[in-house]
N, C-alpha and C positions, 0 to 999 in steps of 0.2 A: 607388348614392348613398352618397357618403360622410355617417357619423356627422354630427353637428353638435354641439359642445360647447358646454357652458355657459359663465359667465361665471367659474366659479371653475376648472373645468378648463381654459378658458384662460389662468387668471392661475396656476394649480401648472405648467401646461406652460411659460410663457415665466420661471417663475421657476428651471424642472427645465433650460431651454437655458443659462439667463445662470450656471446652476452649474457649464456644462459650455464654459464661457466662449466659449458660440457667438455673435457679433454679428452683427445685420443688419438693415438699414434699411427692405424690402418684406419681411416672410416669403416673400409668393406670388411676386413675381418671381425675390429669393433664392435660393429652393427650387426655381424651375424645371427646373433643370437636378440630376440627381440626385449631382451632387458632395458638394454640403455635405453631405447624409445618408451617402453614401458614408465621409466623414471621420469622421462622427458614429458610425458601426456600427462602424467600424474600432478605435475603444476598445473594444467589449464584443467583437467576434470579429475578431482581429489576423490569425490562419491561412486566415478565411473572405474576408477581404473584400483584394481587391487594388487599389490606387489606380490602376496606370496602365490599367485597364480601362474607366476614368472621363477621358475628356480634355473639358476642356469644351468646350463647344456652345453657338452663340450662337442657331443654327438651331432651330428648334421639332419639326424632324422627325427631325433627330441628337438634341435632348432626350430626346424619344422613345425613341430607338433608344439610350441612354444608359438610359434608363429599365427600360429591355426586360432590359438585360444584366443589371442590378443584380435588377431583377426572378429572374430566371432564376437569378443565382450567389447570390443572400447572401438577398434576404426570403421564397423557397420557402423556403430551407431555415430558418428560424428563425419559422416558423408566419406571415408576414406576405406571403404571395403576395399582387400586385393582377391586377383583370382590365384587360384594353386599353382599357377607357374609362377606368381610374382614371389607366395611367399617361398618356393622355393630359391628362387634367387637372392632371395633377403637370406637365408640360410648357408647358400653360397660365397657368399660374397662376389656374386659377380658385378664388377663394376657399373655403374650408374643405378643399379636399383635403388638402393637407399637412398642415394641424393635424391632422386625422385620424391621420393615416401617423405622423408626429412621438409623437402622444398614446398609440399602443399604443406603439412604441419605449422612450418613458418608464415605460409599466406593467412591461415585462419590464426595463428597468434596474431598478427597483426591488426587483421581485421577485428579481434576482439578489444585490441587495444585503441584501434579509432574510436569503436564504439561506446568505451569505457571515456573518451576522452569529449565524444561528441554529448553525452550523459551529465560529467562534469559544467562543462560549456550551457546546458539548459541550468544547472542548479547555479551557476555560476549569472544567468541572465536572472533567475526569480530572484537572488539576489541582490542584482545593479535595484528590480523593482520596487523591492522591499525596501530598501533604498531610497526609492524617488517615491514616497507615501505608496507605495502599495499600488502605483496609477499612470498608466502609459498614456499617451497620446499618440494615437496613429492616423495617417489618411487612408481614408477609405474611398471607394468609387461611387458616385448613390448618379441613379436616374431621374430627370427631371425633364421633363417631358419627351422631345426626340434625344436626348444628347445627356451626356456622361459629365458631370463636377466631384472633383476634387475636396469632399470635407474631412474635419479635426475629428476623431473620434473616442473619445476617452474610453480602459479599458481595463481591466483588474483582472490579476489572476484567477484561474479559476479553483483554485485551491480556498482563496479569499471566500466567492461565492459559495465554492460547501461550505465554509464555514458556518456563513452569514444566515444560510439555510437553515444550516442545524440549530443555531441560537433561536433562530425565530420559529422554527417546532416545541424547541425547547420551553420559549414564553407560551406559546399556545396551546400545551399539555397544563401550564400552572393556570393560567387563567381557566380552563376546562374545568381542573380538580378544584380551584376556589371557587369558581359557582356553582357546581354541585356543593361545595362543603357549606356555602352561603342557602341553596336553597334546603339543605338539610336542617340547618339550624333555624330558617324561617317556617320550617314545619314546628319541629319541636317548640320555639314561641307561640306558637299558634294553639299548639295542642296543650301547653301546659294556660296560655291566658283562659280558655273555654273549661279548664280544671279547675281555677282559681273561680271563674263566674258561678261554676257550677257546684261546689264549696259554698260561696258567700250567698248562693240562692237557699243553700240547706240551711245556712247559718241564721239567716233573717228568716227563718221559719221554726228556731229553737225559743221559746218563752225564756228570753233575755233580755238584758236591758238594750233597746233600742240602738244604741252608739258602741256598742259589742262587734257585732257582725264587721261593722262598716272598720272601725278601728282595726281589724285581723285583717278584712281586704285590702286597706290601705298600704298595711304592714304586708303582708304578702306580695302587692302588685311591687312595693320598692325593693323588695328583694330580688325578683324577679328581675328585676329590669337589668339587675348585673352580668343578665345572659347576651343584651344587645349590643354591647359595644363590639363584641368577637367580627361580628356579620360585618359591620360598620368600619372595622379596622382594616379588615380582609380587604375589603371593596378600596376604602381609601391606599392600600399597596399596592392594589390593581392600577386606581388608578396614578401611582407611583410612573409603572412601567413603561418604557419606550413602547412609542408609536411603531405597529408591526406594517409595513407594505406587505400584501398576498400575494401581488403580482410578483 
């Protein structure tokens, strides 16, 4: 047995259709055929509900079997399954069935709309935050020995904090990759000063004049030295960077 409404839930439902600018002249014969609800659902679930699944029906056993489908794809799944005598009566047009079917349709529009509105109201509070530097002040409850006080406690979105997280991953990926890249060029110094030593030791061992050798190493080691400031520079953009807290 379908519900039976009252006189004011009839008069919030046919004023909840006329908002949804649905017109028609018999509700119950209207609604026979489950199109109109079809069109009706089709605003609140666009991906659930497909029209051409709906052809109308002037036959009361294709109603049915129109009813059936609708039944099956779109009101199981949104908490409003009927059993086979209900949609028979949708088919029928026997009166109060549809108002029924119609009346939950409108409780869950609704409710989606508080929920749409309650959703608003949070982005509408990060907002006011955003606003007040990004930083609330709330009382909190804290324990202090036997007995409960009242303190201030400052508080930041937690959208802020991912943030703040990812920046500070962020520095501590570059600083990672600059001292690897620092100590890779501290090898390479290395290995090319012990190439130079080991040059200016064959050199001082060639029958040349004395101030030879040493003149080519000298000349060699100033050239060289054009590789250190890279290391040097690295380091000082390190230390450039904001101070990271881990905690």
């Amino acid at each position: 047995m379908p519900k039976k409404l009252n006189e004011q839930q009839l008069h919030e439902l046919k004023d909840w259709l006329q908002s949804h600018e649905i017109v028609y002249k018999n509700l119950h014969r209207d609604f026979s055929d489950c199109l109109p609800v079809a069109n009706l659902l089709k605003k609140f679930y666009s991906k659930l509900v497909e029209l051409h699944n709906y052809p109308p029906r002037n036959n009361t056993q294709l109603k049915v079997n129109n009813w059936e489908t609708l039944n099956l794809k779109v009101l199981s799944k949104i908490g409003l399954q009927q059993n086979k005598q209900m949609l028979e009566k949708f088919a029928k047009a026997i009166p109060g069935a549809i108002e029924s079917l119609l009346y939950d349709i409108m409780i869950i529009d609704r409710e989606q709309q508080q929920q749409k509105a309650g959703d608003h109201q949070i982005n509408e509070q990060e907002k006011i935050w955003t606003e007040n530097d990004e930083i609330m002040t709330v009382t909190v409850n804290k324990r202090i020995g036997d007995g409960l006080i009242q303190v201030p406690q400052k508080m930041i979105l937690y959208s802020l904090y991912e943030e703040a997280i990812k920046q500070c991953q962020a520095k501590d990926n570059y600083i990672t990759a600059a001292q690897q890249k620092i100590t890779h060029l501290e090898n390479v110094i290395q290995l090319k000063a012990e190439r130079i030593d080991e040059l200016c030791a064959q050199l001082a061992k060639v029958s040349i004049p004395n101030s030879l050798p040493n003149n080519i190493c000298q000349r060699a080691r100033v050239s060289f030295e054009a590789l250190i400031p890279e290391p040097r520079e690295i380091i000082h953009q390190m230390g450039s960077l904001p101070s990271i807290n881990n905690e």
